[in-house]
C-alpha positions in Angstrom: 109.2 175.4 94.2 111.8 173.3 93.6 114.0 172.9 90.0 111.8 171.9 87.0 112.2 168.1 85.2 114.9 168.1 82.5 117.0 170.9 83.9 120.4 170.8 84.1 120.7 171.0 87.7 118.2 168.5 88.1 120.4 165.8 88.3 123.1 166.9 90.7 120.3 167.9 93.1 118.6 164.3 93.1 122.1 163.0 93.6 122.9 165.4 96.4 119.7 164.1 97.9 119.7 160.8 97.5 123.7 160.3 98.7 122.1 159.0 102.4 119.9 156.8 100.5 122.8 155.8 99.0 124.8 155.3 101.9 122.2 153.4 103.9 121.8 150.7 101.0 125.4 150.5 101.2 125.4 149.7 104.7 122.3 147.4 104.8 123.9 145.1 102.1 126.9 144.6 103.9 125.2 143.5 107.3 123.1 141.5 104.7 125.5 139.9 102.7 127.1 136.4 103.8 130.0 134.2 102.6 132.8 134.3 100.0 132.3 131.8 97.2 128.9 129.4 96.3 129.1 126.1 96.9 130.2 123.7 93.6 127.4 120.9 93.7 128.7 117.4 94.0 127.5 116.3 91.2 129.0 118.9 89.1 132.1 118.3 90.7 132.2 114.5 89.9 131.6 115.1 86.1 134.4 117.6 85.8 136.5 114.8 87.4 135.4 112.5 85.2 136.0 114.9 82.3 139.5 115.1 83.5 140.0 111.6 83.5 138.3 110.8 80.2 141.3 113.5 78.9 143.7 112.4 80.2 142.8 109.1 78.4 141.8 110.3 75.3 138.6 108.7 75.2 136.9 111.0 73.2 133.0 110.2 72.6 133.2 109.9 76.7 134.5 113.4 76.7 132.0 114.9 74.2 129.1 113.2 76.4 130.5 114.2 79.7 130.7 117.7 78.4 127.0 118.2 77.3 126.3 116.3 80.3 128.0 119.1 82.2 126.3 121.7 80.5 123.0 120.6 81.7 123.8 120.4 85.7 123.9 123.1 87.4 127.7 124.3 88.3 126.5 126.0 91.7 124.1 125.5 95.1 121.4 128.0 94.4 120.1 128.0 97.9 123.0 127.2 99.6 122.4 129.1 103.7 125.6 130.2 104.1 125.9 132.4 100.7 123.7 135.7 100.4 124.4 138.9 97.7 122.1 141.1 97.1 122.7 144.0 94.6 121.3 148.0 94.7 121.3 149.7 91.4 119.6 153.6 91.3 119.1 154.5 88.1 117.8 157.9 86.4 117.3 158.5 83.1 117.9 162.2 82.3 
């Protein structure tokens, strides 16, 4: 009963049953999913502007400090409420 593992139709039958699957995920992650863009955190925010300014000057040990400074904040709100994704990958190796 059935097709055996590893045969060539194997594939296109799991796919043919697993479209609904497919489709329900699909429509589950929309109702699920929130929002357009993450928050920027302040405080990444006011290092970029001081970057800017620090160009704009020229000052140049500021600008090399404020940039491993930036690298070591966080750019986005992790947990920010009003942001949700979530992400469906089926995956079969044959």
């Amino acid at each position: 009963m059935g097709t055996p593992q590893g045969s060539v139709i194997s594939p296109i039958l799991a796919n043919i049953f697993l479209h609904q699957l497919d489709e329900y995920v699909e429509k589950l992650r929309k109702e699920f999913e929130k929002g357009k863009q993450q928050k920027v955190r302040k405080e990444y925010r006011a290092i970029n502007f001081q970057l800017e300014q620090a160009r704009k000057k020229g000052d140049v040990p500021n600008i090399i400090r404020l940039t491993k400074e930036r690298r070591s904040e966080p750019s986005i709100v992790f947990d920010d409420p009003n942001y949700k994704r979530i992400y469906y990958v089926r995956y079969a190796d044959d």
